[in-house]
N, C-alpha and C positions, 0 to 999 in steps of 0.2 A: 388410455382411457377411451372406453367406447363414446361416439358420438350419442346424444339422449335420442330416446326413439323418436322417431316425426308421427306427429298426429296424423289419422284420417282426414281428409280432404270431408265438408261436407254433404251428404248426400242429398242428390237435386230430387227437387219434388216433381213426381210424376203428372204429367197433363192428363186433365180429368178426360175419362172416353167422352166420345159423344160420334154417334152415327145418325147425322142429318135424315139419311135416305130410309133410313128403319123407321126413323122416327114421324117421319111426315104420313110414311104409308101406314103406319097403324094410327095416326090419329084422324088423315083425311079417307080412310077406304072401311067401308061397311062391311063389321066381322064376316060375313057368308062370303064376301067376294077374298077376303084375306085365307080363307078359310080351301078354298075352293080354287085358289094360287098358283098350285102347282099340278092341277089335275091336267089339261096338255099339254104339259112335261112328260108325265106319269104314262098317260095316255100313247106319247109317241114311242117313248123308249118301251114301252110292250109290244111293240110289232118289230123290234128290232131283230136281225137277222143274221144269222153268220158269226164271223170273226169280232162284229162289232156287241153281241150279244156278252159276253163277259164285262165287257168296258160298263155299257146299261146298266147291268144289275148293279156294280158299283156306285155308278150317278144315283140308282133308284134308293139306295141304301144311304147315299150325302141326300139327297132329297128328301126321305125318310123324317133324317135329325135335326134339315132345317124346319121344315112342317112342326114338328114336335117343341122346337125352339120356339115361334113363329106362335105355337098355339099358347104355348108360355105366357108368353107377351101379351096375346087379345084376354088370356082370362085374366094376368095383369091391370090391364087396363080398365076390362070391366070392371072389377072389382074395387077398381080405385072409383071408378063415377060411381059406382054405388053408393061407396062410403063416403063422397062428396055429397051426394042426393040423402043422407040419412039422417035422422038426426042432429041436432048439435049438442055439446057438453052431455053431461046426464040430470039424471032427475030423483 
């Protein structure tokens, strides 16, 4: 007689994210400066030259989708103090 199947072990509960450093910089830094972030970055890797000019266009394209991510975030948050500033219940 087979031995009875053994249960699953059960499954540990995942720790909630939390990114201290994302988080301070979008609540302490004024959207135009968060906005405006990555422009000498941007700026440097267009003069780049050579061998190193493929490497660039890469960074400028990861740089790209954090900007894009980044801008997520500020209308995010805008739009959260909005809806904090708005109204309350209905009428």
């Amino acid at each position: 007689m087979p031995p009875p199947p053994k249960s699953p072990p059960p499954a540990q509960e995942l720790p909630a994210l939390s990114y201290p450093a994302i988080e301070s910089l979008l609540e302490g830094t004024p959207t135009e400066d968060i906005r405006a972030l990555f422009s000498p970055v941007k700026d440097g890797l267009s003069v780049l030259k050579g061998p190193k000019v493929e490497l660039g266009k890469k960074v400028q394209a990861a740089v790209g989708h954090v900007e894009e991510l980044l801008e997520v975030l500020v209308e995010t948050r805008e739009r959260l103090i909005a809806e904090a500033k708005g109204p309350k219940g209905r009428k």
